[in-house]
C-alpha positions in Angstrom: 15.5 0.0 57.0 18.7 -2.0 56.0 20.7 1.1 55.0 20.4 4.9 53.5 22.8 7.4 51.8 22.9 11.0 51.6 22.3 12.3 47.9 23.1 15.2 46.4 20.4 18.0 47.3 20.8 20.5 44.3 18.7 18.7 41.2 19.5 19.4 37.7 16.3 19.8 35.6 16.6 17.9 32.2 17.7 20.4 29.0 14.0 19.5 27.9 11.8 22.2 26.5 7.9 21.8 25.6 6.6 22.7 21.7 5.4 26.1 22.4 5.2 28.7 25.7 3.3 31.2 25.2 2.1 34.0 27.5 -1.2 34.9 26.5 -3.5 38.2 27.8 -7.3 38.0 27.9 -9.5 40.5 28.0 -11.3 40.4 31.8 -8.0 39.2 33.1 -5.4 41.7 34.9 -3.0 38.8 34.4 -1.3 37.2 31.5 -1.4 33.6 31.1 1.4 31.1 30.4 0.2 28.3 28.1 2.1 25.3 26.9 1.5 24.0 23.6 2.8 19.9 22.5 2.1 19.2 19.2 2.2 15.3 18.5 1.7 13.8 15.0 0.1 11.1 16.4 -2.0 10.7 19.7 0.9 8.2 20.9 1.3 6.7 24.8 4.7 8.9 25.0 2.2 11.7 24.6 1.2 11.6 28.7 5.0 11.8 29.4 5.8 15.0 27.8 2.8 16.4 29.2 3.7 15.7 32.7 7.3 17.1 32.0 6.1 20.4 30.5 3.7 21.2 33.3 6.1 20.3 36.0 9.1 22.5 34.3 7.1 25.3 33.9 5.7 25.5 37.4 9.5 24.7 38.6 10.6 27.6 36.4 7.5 30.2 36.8 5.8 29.1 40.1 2.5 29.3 38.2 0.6 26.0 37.2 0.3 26.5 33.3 -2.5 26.0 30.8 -1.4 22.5 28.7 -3.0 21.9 25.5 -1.8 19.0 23.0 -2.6 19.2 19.5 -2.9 15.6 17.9 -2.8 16.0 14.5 -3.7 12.7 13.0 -5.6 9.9 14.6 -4.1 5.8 14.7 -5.4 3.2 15.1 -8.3 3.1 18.1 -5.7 4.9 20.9 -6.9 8.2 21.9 -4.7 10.7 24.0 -5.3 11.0 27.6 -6.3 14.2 29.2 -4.9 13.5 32.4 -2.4 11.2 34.5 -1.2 10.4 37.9 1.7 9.3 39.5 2.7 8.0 43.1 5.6 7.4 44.6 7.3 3.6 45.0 6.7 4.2 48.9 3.0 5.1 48.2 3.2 8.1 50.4 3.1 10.6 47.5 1.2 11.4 44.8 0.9 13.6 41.9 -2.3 14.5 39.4 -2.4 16.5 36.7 -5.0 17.2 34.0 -4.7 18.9 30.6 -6.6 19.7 27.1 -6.3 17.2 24.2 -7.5 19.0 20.8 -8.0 16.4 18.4 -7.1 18.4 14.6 -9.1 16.1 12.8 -12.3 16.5 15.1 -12.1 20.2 14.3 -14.4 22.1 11.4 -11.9 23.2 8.2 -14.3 26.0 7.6 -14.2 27.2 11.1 -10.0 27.6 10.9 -10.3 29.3 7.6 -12.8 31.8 8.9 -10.1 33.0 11.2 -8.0 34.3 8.0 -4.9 33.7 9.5 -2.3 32.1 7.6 -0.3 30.2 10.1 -3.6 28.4 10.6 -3.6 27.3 6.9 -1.1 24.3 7.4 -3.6 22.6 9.8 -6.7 22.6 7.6 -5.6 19.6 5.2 -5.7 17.4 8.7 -9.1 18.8 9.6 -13.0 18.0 9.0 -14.4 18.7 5.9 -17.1 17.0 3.5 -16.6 16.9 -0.7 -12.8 16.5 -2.6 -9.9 17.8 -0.6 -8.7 19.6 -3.7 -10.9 23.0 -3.5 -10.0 23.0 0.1 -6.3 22.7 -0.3 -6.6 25.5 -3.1 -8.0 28.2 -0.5 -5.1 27.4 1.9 -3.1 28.2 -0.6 -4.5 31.3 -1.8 -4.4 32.2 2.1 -0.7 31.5 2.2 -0.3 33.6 -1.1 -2.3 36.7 0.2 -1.3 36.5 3.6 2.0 34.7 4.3 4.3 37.8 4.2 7.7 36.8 4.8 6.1 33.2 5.7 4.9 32.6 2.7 7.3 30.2 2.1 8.1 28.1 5.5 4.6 27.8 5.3 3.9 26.4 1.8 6.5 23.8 3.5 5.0 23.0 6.5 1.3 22.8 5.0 2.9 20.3 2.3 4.5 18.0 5.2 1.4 18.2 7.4 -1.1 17.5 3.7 1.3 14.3 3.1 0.0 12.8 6.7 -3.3 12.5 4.9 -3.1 12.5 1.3 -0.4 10.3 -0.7 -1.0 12.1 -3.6 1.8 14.4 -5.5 -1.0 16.8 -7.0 -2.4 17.5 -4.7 1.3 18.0 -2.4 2.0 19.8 -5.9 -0.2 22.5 -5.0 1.8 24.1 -2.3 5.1 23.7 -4.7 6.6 20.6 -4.6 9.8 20.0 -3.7 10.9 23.7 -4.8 8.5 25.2 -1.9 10.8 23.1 0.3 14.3 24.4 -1.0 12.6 28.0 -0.8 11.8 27.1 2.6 14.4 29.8 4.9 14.0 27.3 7.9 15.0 24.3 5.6 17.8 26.5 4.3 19.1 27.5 7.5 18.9 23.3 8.1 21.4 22.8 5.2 23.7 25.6 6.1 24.1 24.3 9.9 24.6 20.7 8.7 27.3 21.8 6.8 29.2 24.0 8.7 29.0 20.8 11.0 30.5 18.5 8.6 33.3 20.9 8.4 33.6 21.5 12.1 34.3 18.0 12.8 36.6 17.2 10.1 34.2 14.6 8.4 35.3 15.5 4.9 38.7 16.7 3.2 39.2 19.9 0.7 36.7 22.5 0.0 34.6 20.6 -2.7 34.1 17.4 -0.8 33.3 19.1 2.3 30.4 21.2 0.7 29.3 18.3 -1.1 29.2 16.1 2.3 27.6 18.8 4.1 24.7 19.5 1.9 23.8 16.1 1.7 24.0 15.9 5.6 21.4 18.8 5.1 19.2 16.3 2.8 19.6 13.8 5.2 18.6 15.9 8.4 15.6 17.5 6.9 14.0 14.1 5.2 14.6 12.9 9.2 12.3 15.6 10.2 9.9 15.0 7.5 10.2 11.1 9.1 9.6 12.6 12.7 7.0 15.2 11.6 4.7 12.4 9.8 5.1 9.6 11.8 6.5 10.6 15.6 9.3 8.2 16.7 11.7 6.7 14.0 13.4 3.6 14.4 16.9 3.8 15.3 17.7 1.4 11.9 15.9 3.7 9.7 18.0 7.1 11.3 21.1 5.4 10.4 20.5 4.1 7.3 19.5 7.9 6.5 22.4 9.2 7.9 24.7 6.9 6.5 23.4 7.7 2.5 26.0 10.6 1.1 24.3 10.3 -2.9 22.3 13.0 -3.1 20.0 11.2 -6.0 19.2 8.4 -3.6 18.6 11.1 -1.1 15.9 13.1 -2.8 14.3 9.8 -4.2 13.7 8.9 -0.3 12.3 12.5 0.5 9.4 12.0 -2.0 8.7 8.4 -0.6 9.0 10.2 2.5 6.0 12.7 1.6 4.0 10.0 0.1 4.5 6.8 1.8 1.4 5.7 4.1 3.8 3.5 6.9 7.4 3.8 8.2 7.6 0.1 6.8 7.0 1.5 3.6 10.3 4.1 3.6 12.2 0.8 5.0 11.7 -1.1 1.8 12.3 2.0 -0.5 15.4 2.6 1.8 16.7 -0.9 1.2 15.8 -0.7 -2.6 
């Protein structure tokens, strides 16, 4: 030893939170279950991280080791996700295992998530197994949406549009769940453009009442094509985020939300961006 300091006992854990916790009765079980959902667009190394983090938060938080699942929705490359990792300490003297369930959305059976008649499961099916044209398939979702989707209906006609775009780069068939109107009907994309704007305001970005509207709903745009970006293709490059942020023309703006739907690569949306 050459020489040691005392460090601060009391540990802060990290304002991190997992994709879903949900706390789930079976039958045969006197107990509820807590189970942690990640969702990941792609099965990507960064993948094993987050797992780790949610188990460990929620057993900090709940004393109870949870059930992890990750949903992959769309495969790349050869890379799978793993279903477990290990760490030990620098010192070797400590070590920590865990395990967990990777479902694989493309590995599962279309017909089998329709059976289930459940219209939040609808934006899922475009990225799952199916034989013959995608277009029939697409058609039912939306008929499920329609009949089922309540007060959904229409955050779901967005989300199944985003999630259909990681597959298909086809505006008919993104046309059948509405386009870009489905997207401004979309209450959660609404609520989006009302928060970016009362931010622009906030901070003083913009001067009078007509310029600061107008600056704040493109701030909107330019959050919610980011999170089109994110949703599709997992980590965006820090060049592309500012380049996004930095656009104000709400023309140029839209124009890059439909290459951001259709485009099959993040080096694709680079070169529309620097059109």
């Amino acid at each position: 030893m050459v020489a040691w300091r005392p460090l601060q006992a009391e540990l802060v854990q990290p304002a991190q939170l997992p994709d879903g916790l949900l706390e789930v009765e079976l039958a045969g079980r006197p107990e509820p279950l807590l189970f942690v959902f990640e969702i990941a667009t792609y099965p990507e190394r960064r993948l094993e991280e987050q797992m780790l983090r949610d188990m460990l938060l929620v057993y900090l938080m709940r004393r109870v080791v949870p059930e992890v699942i990750a949903v992959v929705l769309h495969p790349k490359g050869r890379f799978r996700a793993r279903r477990g990792a290990g760490r030990a300490s620098p010192g070797g003297r400590a070590e920590l295992a865990a395990s967990w369930t990777v479902i694989e959305l493309w590995r599962l059976a279309a017909e089998d998530i329709l059976a289930a008649d459940h219209p939040g499961l609808a934006p899922w099916v475009p990225l799952s197994r199916f034989e013959g044209p995608p277009e029939p398939l697409l058609r039912r979702c939306r008929e499920l949406i329609d009949r089922e989707g309540g007060e959904d209906r229409a955050n779901l006609l967005a989300v199944t549009q985003v999630l259909a775009a990681l597959r298909y780069n086809d505006p008919k068939l993104l046309a059948l769940f509405g386009g870009r109107q489905a997207m401004i009907e979309s209450p959660v994309l609404q609520e989006l453009l009302a928060e970016a704007e009362a931010k622009a305001k906030a901070e003083g970005k913009v001067e009078g009442k007509v310029e600061g509207k107008a600056e704040g709903k493109a701030e909107g745009k330019a959050d919610g094509l980011i999170r089109v970006l994110k949703l599709r293709f997992g980590r965006v490059p820090r060049d592309i985020l500012d380049a996004v942020r930095a656009e104000y023309d709400e023309a140029t703006l839209d124009r890059l939300y439909d290459c951001a739907m259709r485009c099959p690569q993040l080096d694709a949306f680079r070169a529309e961006l620097r059109s």
